[in-house]
N, C-alpha and C positions, 0 to 999 in steps of 0.2 A: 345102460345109462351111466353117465359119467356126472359125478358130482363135483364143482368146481367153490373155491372159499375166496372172499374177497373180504378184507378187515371192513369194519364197519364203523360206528362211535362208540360201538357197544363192548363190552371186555371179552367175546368170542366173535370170529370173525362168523359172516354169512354162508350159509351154507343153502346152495342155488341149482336144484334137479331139473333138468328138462324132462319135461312129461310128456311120456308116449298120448297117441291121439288115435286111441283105443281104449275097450274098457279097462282094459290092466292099468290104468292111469292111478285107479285111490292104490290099487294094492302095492305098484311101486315109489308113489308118495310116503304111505304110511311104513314100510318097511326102511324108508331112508330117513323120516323123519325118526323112528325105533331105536335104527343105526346110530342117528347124531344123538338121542339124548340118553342112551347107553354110555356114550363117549364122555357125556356128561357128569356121570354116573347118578342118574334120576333112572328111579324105575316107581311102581306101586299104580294106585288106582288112579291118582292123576293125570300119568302120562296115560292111560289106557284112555281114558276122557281126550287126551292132545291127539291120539292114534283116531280116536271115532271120530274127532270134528274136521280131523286131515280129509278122511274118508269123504267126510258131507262135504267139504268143499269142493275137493277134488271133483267127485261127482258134480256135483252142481256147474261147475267150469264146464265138464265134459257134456249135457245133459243141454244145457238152458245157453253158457259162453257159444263162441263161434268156434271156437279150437283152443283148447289146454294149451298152454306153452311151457309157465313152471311154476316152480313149487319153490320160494325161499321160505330160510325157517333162520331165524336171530335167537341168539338168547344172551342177557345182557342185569346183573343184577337182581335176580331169579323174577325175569320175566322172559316166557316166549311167545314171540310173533312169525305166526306162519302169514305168506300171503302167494295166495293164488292167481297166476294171471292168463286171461284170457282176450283170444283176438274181438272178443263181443264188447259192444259197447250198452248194450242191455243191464240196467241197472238190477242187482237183485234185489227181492222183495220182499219182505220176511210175511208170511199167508200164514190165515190159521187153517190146516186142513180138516175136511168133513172128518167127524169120527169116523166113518165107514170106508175111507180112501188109503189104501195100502202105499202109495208112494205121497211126496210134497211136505217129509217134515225135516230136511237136511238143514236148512236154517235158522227150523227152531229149535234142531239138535244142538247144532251152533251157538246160537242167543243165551240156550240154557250151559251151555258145560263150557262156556268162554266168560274171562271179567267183561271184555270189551267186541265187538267186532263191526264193521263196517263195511266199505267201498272206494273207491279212489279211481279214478279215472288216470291214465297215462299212455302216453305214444306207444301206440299200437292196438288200443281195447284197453281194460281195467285190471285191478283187482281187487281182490277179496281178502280181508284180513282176519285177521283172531288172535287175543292176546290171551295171555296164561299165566296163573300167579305158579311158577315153580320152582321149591328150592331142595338144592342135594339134602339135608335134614329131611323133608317127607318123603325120603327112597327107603324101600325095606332095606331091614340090615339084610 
């Protein structure tokens, strides 16, 4: 997978993964979102929270969407915006699941460990967003 940057308005340019359309889709999301906020030099419990909610989205793209396509990730003023897009135009839903039900909580995983997150409709299917309060000062020394 080839990652491509395009400047954005934001003070680091975009950085834009195409996502395989298999399940290796969260682990190659999450390993390139790792890669870009290493670059950044953000690490600690927070990004580990940006790593889990990549995962849930990703999945949820690949799972519920009609085909994964990609994965952009912004960061701009210590906030990051991943957003996922898929060929589905199926809105997601955020469901509270049965206590007894082992899958259906990716986007209350989301809800909870994001400031923000949403939906957006655009040419070709949607996507999925999530924002993130993160700044180099909460990186371990």
């Amino acid at each position: 997978m080839t990652m491509s940057k395009t400047r954005s308005g934001g003070t680091l340019p975009v950085v834009s993964l195409p996502l395989p359309v298999d399940v290796t889709a969260p682990a190659v999301a999450r390993q390139a979102v790792r890669t870009t906020l290493a670059g950044l030099g953000l690490d600690g419990p927070d990004v580990d929270d940006v790593l889990l909610a990549t995962s849930e989205l990703v999945t949820n793209a690949f799972e519920h969407g009609e085909k994964p396509d990609r994965l952009d990730v912004e960061y701009s003023d210590g906030r990051l915006t991943l957003r996922v897009y898929d060929s589905g135009s199926k809105r997601p839903k955020l469901k509270e699941p049965s206590p007894m039900a082992a899958r259906s909580r990716g986007l209350q995983l989301v809800h909870a460990l994001s400031d923000d997150w949403g939906h957006e409709l655009c040419e070709g299917g949607k996507y999925v967003w999530a924002v993130f309060s993160l700044h180099p000062s909460d990186a371990r020394a």
